[in-house]
DOLO-625219 format. One record per atom (N, C-alpha, C): residue in one letter; x negated, y, z; atom name. Coordinates in steps of 0.1 Angstrom, whole numbers, plus 5000, padded with zeros to 4 digits. Example, Ala and Ser with C-alpha at 12.3 -4.5 7.8 and 13.67 -1.06 7.14 Angstrom:
% DOLO-625219
<site A, <4868, 4943, 5078>, N>
<site A, <4877, 4955, 5078>, CA>
<site A, <4868, 4967, 5078>, C>
<site S, <4872, 4978, 5071>, N>
<site S, <4863, 4989, 5071>, CA>
<site S, <4871, 5000, 5079>, C>
//
This chain:
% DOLO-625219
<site X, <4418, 8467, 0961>, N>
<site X, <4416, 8472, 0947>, CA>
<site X, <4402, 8471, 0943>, C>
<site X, <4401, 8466, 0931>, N>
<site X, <4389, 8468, 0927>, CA>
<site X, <4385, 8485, 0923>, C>
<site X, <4370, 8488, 0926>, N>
<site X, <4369, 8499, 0922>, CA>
<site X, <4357, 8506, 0911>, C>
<site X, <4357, 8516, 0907>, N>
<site X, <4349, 8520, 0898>, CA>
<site X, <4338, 8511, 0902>, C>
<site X, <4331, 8520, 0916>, N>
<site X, <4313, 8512, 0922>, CA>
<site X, <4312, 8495, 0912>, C>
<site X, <4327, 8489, 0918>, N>
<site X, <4327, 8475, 0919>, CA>
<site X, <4319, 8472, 0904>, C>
<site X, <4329, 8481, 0892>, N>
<site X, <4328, 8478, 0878>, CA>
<site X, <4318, 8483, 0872>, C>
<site X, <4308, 8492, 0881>, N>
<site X, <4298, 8499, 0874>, CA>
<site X, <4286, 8490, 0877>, C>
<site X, <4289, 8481, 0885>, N>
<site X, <4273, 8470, 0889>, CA>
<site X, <4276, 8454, 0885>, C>
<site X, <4289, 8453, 0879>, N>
<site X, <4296, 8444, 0876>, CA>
<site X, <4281, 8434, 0865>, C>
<site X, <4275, 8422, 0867>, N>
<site X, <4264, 8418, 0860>, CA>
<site X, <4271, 8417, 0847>, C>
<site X, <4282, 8412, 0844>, N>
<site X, <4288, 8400, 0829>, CA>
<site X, <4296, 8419, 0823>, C>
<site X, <4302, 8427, 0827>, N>
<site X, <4304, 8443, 0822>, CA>
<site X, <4293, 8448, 0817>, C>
<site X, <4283, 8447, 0826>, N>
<site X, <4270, 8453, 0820>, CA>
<site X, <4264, 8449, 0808>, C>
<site X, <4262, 8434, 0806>, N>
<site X, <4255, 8426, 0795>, CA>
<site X, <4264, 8430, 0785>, C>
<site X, <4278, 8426, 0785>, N>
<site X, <4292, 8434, 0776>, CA>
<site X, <4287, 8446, 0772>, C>
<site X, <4282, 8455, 0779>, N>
<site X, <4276, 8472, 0776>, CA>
<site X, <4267, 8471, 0763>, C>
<site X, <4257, 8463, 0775>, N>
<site X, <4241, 8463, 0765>, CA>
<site X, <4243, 8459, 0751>, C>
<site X, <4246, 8444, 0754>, N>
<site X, <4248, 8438, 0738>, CA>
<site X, <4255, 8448, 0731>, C>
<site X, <4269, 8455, 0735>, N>
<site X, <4274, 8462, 0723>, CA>
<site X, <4269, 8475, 0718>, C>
<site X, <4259, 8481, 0728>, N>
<site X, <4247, 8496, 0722>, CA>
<site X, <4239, 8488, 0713>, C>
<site X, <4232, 8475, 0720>, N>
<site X, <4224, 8470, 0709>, CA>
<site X, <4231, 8468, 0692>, C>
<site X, <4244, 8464, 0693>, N>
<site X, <4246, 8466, 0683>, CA>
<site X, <4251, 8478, 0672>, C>
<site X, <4252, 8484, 0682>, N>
<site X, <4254, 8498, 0670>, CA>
<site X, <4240, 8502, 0670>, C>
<site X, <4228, 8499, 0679>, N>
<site X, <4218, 8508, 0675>, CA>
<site X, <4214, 8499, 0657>, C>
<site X, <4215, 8487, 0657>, N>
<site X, <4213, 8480, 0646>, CA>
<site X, <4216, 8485, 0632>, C>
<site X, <4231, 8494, 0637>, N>
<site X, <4238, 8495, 0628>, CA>
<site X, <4240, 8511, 0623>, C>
<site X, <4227, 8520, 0631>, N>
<site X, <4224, 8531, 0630>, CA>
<site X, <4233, 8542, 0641>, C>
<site X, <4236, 8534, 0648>, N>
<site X, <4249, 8549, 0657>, CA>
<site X, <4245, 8553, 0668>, C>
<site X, <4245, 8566, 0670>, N>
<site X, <4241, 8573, 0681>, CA>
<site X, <4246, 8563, 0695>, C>
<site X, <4237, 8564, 0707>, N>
<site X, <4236, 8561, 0720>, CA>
<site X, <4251, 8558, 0724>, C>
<site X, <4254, 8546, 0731>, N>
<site X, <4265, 8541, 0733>, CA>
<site X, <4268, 8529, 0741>, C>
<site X, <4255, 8535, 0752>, N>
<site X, <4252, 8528, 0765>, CA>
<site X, <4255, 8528, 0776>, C>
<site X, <4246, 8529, 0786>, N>
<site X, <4250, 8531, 0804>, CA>
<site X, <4252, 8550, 0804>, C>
<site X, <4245, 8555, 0796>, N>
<site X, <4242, 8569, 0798>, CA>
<site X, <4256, 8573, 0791>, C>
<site X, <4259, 8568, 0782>, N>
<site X, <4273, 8576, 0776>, CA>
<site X, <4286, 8569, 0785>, C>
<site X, <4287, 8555, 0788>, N>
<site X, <4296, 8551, 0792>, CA>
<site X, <4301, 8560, 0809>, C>
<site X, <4283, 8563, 0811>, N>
<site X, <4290, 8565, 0827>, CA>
<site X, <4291, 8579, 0826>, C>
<site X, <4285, 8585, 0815>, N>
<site X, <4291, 8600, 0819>, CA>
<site X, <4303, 8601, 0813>, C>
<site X, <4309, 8594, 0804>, N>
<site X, <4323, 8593, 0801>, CA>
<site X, <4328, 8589, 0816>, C>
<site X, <4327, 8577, 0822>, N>
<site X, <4334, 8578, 0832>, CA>
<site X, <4335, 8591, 0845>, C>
<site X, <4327, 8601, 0849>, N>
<site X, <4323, 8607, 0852>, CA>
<site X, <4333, 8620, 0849>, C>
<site X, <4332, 8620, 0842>, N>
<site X, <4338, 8634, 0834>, CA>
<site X, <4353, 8627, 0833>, C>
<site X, <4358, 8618, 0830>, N>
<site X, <4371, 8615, 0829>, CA>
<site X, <4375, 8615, 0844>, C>
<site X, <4371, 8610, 0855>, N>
<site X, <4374, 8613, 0867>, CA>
<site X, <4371, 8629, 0873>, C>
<site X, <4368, 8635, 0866>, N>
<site X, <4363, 8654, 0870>, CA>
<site X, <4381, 8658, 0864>, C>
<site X, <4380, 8656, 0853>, N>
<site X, <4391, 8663, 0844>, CA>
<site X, <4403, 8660, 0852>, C>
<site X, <4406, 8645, 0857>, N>
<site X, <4420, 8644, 0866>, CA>
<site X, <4416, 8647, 0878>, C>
<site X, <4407, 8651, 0886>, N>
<site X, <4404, 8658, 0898>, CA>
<site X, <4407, 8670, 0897>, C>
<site X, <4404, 8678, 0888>, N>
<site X, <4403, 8686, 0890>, CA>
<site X, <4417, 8690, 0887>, C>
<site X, <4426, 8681, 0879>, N>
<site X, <4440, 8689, 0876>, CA>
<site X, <4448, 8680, 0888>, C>
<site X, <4443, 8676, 0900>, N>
<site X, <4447, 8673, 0913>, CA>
<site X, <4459, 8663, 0906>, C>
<site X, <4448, 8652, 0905>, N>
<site X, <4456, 8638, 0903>, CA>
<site X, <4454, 8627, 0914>, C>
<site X, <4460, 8619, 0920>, N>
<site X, <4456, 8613, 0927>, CA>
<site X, <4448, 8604, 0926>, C>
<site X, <4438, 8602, 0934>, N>
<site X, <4424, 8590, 0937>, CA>
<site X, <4429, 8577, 0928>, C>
<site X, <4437, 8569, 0931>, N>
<site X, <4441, 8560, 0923>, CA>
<site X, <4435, 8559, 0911>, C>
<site X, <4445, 8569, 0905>, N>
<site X, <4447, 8573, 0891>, CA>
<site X, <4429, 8578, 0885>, C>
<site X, <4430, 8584, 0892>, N>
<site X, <4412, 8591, 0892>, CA>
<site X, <4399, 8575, 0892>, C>
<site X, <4404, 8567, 0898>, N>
<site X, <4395, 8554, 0897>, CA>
<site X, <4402, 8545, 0885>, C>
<site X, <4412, 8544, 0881>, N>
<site X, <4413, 8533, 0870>, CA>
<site X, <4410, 8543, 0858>, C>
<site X, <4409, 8554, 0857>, N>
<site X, <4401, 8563, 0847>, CA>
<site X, <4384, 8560, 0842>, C>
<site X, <4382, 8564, 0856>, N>
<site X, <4366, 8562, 0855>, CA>
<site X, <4365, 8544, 0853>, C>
<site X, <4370, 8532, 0857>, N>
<site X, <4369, 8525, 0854>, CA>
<site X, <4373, 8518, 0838>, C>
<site X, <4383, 8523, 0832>, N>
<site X, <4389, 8521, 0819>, CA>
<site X, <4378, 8531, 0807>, C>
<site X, <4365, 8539, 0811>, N>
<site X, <4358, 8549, 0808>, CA>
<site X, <4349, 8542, 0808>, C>
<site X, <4346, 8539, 0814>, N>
<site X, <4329, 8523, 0816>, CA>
<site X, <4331, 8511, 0810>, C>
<site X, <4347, 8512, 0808>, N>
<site X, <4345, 8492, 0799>, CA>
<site X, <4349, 8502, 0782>, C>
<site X, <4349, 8515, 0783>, N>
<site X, <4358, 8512, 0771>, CA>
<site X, <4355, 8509, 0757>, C>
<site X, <4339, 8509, 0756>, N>
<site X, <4334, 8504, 0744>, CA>
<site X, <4327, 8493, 0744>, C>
<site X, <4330, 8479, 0755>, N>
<site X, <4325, 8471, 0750>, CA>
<site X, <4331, 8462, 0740>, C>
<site X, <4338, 8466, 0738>, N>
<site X, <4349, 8460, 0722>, CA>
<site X, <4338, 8460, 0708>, C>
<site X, <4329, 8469, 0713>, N>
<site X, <4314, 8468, 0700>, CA>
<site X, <4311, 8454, 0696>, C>
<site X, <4310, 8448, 0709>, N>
<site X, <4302, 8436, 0707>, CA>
<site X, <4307, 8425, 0697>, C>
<site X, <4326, 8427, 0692>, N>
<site X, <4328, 8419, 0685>, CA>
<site X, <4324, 8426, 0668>, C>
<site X, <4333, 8441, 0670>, N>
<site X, <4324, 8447, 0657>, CA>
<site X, <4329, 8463, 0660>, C>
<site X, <4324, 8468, 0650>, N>
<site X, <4329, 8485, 0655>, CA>
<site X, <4340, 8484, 0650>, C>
<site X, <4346, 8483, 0639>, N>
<site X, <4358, 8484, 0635>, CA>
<site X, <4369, 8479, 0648>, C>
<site X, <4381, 8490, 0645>, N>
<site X, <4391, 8483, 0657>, CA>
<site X, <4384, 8478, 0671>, C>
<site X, <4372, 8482, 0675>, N>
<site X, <4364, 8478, 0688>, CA>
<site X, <4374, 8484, 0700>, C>
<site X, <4385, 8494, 0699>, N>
<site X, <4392, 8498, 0712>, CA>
<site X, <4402, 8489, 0713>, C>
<site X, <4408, 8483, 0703>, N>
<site X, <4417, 8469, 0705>, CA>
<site X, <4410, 8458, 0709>, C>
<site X, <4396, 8452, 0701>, N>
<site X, <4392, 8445, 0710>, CA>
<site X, <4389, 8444, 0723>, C>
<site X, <4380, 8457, 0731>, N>
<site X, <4380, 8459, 0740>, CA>
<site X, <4387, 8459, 0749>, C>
<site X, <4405, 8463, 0744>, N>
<site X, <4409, 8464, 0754>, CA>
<site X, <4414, 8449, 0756>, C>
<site X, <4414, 8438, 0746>, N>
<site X, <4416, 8424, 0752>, CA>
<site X, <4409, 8419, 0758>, C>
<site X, <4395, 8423, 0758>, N>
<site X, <4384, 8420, 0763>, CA>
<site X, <4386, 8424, 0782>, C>
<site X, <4387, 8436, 0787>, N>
<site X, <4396, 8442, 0795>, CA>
<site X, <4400, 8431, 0798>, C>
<site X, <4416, 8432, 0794>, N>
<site X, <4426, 8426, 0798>, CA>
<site X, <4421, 8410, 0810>, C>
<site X, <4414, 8402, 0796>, N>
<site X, <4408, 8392, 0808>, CA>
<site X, <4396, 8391, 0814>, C>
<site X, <4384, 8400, 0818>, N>
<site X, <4380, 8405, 0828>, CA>
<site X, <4385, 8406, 0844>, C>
<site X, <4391, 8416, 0836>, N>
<site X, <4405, 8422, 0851>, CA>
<site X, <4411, 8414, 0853>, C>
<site X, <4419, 8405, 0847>, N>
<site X, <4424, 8394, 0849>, CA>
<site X, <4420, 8387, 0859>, C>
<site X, <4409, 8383, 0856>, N>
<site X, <4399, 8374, 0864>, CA>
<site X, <4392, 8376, 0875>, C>
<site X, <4392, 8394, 0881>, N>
<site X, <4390, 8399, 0891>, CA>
<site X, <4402, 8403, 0900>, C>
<site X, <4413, 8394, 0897>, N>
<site X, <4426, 8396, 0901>, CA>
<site X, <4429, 8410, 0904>, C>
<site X, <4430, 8417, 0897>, N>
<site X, <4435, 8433, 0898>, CA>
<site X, <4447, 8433, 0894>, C>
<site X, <4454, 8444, 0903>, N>
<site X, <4470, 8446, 0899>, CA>
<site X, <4474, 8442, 0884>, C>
<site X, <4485, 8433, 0882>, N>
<site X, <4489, 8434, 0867>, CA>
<site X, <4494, 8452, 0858>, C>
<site X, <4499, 8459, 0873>, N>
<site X, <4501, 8478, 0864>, CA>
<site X, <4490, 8481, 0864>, C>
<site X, <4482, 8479, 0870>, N>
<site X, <4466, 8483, 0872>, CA>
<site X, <4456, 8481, 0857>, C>
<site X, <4455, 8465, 0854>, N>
<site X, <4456, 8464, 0842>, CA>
<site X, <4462, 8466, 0830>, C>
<site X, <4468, 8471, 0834>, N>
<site X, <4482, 8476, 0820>, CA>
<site X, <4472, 8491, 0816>, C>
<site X, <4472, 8497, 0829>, N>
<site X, <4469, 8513, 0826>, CA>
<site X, <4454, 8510, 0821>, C>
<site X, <4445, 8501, 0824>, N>
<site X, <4432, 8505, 0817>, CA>
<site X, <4434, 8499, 0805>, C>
<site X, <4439, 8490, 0799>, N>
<site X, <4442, 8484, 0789>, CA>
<site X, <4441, 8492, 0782>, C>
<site X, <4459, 8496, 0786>, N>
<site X, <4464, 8509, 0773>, CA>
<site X, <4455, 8521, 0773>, C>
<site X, <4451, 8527, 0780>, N>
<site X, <4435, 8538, 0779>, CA>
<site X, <4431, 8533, 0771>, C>
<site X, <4418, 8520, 0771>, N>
<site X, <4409, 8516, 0757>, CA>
<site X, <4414, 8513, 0746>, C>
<site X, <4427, 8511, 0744>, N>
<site X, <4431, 8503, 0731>, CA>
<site X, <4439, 8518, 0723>, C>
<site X, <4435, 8527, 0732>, N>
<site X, <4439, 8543, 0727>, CA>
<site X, <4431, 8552, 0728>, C>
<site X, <4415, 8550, 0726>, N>
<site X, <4407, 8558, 0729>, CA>
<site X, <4399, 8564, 0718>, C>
<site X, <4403, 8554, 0706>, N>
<site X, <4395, 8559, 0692>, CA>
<site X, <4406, 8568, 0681>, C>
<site X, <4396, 8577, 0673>, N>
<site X, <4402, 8583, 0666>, CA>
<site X, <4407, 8575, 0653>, C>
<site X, <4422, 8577, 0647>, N>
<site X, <4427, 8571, 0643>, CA>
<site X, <4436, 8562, 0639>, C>
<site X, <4439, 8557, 0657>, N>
<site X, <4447, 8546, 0661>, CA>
<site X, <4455, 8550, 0674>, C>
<site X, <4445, 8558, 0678>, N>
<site X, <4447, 8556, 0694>, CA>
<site X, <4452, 8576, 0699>, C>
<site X, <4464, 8572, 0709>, N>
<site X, <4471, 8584, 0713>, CA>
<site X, <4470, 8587, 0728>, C>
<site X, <4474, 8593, 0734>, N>
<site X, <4469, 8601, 0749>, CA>
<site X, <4485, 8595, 0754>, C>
<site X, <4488, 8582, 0758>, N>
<site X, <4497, 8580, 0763>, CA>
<site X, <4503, 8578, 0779>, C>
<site X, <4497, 8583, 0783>, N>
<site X, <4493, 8586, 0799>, CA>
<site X, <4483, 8597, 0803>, C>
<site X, <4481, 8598, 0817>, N>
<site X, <4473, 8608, 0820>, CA>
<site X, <4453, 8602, 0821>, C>
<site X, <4454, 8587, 0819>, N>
<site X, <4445, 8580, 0823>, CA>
<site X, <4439, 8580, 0806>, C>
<site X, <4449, 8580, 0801>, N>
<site X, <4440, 8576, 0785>, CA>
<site X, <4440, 8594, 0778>, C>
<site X, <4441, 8603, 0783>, N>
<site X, <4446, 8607, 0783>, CA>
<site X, <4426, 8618, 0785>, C>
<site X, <4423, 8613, 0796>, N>
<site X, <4416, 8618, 0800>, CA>
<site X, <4400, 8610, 0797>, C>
<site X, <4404, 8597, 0793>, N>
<site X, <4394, 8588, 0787>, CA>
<site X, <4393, 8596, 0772>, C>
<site X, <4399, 8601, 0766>, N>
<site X, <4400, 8604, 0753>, CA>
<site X, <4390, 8619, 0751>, C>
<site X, <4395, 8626, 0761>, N>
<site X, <4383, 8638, 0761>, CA>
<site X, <4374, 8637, 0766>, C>
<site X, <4370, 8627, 0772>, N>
<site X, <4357, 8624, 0778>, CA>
<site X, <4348, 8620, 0770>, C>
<site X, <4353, 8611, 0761>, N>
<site X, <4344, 8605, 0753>, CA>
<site X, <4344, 8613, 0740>, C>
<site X, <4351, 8619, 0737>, N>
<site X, <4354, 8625, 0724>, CA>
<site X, <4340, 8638, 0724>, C>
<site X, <4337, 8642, 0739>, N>
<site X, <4332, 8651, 0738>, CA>
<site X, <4322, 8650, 0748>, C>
<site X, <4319, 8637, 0742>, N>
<site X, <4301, 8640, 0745>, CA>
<site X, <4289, 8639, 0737>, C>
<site X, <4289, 8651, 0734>, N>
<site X, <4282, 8650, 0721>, CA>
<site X, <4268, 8659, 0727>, C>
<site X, <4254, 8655, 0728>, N>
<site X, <4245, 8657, 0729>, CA>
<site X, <4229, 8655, 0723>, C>
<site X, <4218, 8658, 0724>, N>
<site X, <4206, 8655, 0720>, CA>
<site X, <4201, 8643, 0719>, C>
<site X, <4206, 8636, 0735>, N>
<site X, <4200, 8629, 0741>, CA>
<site X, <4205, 8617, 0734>, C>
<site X, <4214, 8616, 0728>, N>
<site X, <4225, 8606, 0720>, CA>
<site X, <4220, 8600, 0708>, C>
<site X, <4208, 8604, 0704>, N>
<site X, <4201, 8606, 0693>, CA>
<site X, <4188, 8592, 0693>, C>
<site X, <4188, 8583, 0685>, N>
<site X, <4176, 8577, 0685>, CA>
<site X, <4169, 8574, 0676>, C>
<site X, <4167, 8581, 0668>, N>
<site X, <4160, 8582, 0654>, CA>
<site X, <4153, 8597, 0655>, C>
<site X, <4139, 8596, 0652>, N>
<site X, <4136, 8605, 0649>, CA>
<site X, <4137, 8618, 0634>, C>
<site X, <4137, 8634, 0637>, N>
<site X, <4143, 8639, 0625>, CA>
<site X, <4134, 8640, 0615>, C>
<site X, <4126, 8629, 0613>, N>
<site X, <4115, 8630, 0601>, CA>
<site X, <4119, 8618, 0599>, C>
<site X, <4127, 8612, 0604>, N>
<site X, <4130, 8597, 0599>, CA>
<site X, <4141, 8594, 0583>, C>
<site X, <4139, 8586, 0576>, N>
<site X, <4147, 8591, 0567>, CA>
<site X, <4163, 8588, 0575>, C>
<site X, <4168, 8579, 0583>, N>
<site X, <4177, 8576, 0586>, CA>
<site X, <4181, 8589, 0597>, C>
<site X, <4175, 8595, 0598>, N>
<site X, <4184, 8610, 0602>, CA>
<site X, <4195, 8615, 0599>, C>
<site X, <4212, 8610, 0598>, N>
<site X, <4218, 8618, 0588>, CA>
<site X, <4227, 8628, 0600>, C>
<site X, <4237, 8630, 0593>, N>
<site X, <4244, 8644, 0599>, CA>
<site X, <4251, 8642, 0610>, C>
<site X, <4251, 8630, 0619>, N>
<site X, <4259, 8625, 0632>, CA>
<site X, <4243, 8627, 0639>, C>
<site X, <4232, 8623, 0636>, N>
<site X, <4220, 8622, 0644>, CA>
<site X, <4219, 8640, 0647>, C>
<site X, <4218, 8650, 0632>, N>
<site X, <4214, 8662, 0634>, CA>
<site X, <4221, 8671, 0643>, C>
<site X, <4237, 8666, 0641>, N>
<site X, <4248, 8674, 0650>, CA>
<site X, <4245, 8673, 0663>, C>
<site X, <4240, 8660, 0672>, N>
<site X, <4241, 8658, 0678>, CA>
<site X, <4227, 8662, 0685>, C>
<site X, <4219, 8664, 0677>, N>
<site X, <4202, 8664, 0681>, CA>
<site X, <4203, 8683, 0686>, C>
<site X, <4214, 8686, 0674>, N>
<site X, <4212, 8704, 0679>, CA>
<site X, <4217, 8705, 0693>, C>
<site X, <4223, 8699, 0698>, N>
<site X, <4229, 8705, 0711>, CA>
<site X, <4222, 8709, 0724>, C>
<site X, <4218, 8716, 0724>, N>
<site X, <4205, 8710, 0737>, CA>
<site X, <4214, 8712, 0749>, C>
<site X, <4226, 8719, 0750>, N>
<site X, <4232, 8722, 0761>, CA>
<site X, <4252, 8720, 0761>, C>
<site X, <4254, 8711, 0774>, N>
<site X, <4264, 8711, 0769>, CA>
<site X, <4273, 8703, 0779>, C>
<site X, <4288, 8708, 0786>, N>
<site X, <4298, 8707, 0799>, CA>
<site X, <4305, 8710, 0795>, C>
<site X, <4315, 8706, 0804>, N>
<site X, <4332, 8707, 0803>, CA>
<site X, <4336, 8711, 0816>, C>
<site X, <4342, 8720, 0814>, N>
<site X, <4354, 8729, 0823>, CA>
<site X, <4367, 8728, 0822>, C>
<site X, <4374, 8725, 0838>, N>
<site X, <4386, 8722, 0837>, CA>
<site X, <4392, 8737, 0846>, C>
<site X, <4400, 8742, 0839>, N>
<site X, <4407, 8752, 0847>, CA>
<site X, <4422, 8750, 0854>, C>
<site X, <4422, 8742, 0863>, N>
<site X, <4437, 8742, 0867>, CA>
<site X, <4447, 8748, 0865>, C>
<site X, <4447, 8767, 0869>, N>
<site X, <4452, 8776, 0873>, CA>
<site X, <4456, 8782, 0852>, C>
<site X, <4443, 8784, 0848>, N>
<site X, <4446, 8791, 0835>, CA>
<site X, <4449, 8779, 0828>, C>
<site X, <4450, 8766, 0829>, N>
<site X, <4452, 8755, 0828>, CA>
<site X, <4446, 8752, 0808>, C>
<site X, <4434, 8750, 0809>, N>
<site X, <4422, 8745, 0797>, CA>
<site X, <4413, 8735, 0803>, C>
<site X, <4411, 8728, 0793>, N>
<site X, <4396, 8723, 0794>, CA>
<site X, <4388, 8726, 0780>, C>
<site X, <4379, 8731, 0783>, N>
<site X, <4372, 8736, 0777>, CA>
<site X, <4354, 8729, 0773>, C>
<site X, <4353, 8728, 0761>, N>
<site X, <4341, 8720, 0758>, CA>
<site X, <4331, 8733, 0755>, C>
<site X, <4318, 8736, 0762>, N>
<site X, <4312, 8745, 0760>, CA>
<site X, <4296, 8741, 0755>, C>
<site X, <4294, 8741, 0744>, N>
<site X, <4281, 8735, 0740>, CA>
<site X, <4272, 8747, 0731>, C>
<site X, <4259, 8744, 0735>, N>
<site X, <4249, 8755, 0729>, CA>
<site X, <4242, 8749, 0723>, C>
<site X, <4238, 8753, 0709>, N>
<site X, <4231, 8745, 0697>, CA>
<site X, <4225, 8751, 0687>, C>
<site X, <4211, 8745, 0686>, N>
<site X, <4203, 8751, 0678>, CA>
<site X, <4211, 8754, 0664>, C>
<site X, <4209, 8765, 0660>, N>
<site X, <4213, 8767, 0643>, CA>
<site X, <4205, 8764, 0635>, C>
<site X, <4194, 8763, 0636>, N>
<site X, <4184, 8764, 0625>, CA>
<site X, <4185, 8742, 0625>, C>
<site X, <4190, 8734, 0630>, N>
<site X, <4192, 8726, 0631>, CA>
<site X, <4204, 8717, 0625>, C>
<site X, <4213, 8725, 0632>, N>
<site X, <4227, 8725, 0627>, CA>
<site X, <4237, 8733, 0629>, C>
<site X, <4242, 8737, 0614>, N>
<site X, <4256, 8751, 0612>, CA>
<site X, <4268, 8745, 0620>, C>
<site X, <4275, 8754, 0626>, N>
<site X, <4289, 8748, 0631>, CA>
<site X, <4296, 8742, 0620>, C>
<site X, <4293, 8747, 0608>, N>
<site X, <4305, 8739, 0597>, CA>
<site X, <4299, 8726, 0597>, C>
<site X, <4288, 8719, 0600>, N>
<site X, <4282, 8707, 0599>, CA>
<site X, <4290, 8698, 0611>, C>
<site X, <4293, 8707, 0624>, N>
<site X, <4302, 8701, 0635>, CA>
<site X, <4313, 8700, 0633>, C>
<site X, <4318, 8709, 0624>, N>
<site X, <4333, 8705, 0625>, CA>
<site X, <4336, 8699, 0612>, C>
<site X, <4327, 8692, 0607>, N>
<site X, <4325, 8686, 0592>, CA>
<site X, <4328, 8666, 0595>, C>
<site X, <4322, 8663, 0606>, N>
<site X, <4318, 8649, 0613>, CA>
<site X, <4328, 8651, 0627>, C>
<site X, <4334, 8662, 0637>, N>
<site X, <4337, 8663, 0648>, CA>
<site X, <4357, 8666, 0639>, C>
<site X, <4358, 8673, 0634>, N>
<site X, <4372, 8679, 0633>, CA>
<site X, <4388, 8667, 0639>, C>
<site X, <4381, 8656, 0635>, N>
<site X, <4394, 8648, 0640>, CA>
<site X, <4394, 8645, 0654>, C>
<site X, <4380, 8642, 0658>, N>
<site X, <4378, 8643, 0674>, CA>
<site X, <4386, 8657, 0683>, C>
<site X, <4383, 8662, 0680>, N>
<site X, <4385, 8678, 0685>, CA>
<site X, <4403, 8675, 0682>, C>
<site X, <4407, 8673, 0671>, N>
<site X, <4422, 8675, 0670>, CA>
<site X, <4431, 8664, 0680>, C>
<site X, <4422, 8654, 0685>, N>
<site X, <4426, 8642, 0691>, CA>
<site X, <4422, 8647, 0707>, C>
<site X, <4414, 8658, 0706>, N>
<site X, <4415, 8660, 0721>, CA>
<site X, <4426, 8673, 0726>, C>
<site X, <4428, 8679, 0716>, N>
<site X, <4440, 8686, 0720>, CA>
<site X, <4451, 8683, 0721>, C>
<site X, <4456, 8674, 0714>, N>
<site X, <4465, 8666, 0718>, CA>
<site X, <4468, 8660, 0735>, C>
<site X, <4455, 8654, 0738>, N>
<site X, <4453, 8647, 0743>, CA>
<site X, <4455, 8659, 0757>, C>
<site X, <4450, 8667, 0759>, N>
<site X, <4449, 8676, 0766>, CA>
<site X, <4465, 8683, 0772>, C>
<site X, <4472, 8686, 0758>, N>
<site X, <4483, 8692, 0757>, CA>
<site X, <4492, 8678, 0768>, C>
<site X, <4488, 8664, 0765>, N>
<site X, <4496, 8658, 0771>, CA>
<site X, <4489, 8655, 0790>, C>
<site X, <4483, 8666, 0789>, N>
<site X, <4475, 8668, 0804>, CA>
<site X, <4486, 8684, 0805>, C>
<site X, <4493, 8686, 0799>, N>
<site X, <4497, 8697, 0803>, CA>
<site X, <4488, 8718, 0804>, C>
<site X, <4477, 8710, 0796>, N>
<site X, <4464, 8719, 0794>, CA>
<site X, <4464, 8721, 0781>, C>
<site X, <4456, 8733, 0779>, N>
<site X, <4454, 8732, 0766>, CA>
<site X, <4437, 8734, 0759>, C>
<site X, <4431, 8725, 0750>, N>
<site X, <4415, 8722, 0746>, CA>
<site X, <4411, 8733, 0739>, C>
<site X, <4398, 8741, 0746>, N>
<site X, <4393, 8748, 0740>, CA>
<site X, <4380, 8746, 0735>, C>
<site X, <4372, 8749, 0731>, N>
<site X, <4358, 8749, 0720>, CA>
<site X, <4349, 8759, 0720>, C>
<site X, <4341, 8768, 0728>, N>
<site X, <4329, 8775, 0730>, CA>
<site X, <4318, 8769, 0721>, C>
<site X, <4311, 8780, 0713>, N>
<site X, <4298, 8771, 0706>, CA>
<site X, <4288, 8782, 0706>, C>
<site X, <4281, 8779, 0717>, N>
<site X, <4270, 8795, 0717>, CA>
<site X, <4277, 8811, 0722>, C>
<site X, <4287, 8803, 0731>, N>
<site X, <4294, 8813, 0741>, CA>
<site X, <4306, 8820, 0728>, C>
<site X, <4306, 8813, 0717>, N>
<site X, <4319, 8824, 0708>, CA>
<site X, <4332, 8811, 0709>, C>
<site X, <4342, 8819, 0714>, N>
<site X, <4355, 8807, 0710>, CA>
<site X, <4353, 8801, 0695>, C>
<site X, <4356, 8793, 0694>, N>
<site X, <4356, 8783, 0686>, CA>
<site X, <4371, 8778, 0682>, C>
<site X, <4379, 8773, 0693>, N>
<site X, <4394, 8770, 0688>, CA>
<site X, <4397, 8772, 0702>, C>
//
């Protein structure tokens, strides 16, 4: 089997990465590189570990979590259907199981808001991974810049910010600390609200249910 390691040093995945951050940086969009892709992968393999899913399933996660936005490169629109053809013959070509590739497939080509649904436990967990990493670091414009707008600020307030999976009381839980004087929660849930409704879903089909901490107050 191919494995995450394999796909995370992969040279022609990588270049697929770069080019497509470069082009959303072009196109003004928060970070959407090695730093987001791998802690999406990361965190998508924590979330099914932790709800004691098997290794397998836990590696074509974190692997379907590292390709799943190179679909950029052709354009952002519809980029998780590109991607996931893009996928498809990659893996193809690294001779990986044909169910193998079915499941990362269907993950990326279900990973965006608007199109895309939690139809397994794999896409399932790619969906809150990504949905909810939303941080400082994500930011590459400066806030005196005029191109600062309300995805740069949301994201610039957070200085702190993890996901908790509770097996037992069975949540995952997004816990993020953020400056106010930077950005109001109505500004997050102004730009975030479809995300957030796409991860509960997404969650519920984990058999959990998504919760939202913002400055240690429930949230949803």
């Amino acid at each position: 089997m191919i494995t995450y390691n394999d796909i995370k040093h992969n040279e022609k995945i990588r270049a697929y990465i770069k080019k497509a951050d470069e082009s959303l940086l072009a196109l003004g969009f928060t970070e959407h590189g090695f730093a987001h892709v791998t802690l999406v992968a990361e965190r998508a393999g924590k979330i099914l570990q932790a709800l004691g899913y098997d290794e397998k399933t836990i590696e074509l996660a974190k692997i379907s979590a590292f390709m799943h936005d190179i679909g950029n490169i052709v354009n952002r629109r519809e980029h998780s259907q590109s991607g996931a053809v893009m996928a498809f013959r990659i893996l193809d070509n690294l001779n990986l199981e044909p169910n193998d590739i079915a499941d990362i497939v269907t993950a990326i080509g279900n990973h965006d808001e608007g199109t895309g649904e939690a139809v397994n436990p794999i896409s399932a967990s790619l969906i809150i991974a990504d949905k909810t990493d939303v941080r400082r670091t994500r930011v590459r414009v400066k806030p005196t810049d005029a191109s600062f707008d309300i995805h740069d600020r949301v994201n610039y307030s957070v200085y702190e910010s993890h996901l908790d999976v509770d097996k037992e009381a069975k949540t995952i839980t997004l816990c993020l600390k953020i400056d106010t004087e930077i950005s109001d929660v109505m500004s997050y849930f102004e730009i975030f609200t479809e995300r957030m409704l796409m991860c509960k879903k997404a969650a519920n089909a984990l058999g959990t249910h998504f919760k939202l901490t913002i400055n240690d107050q429930a949230i949803m």
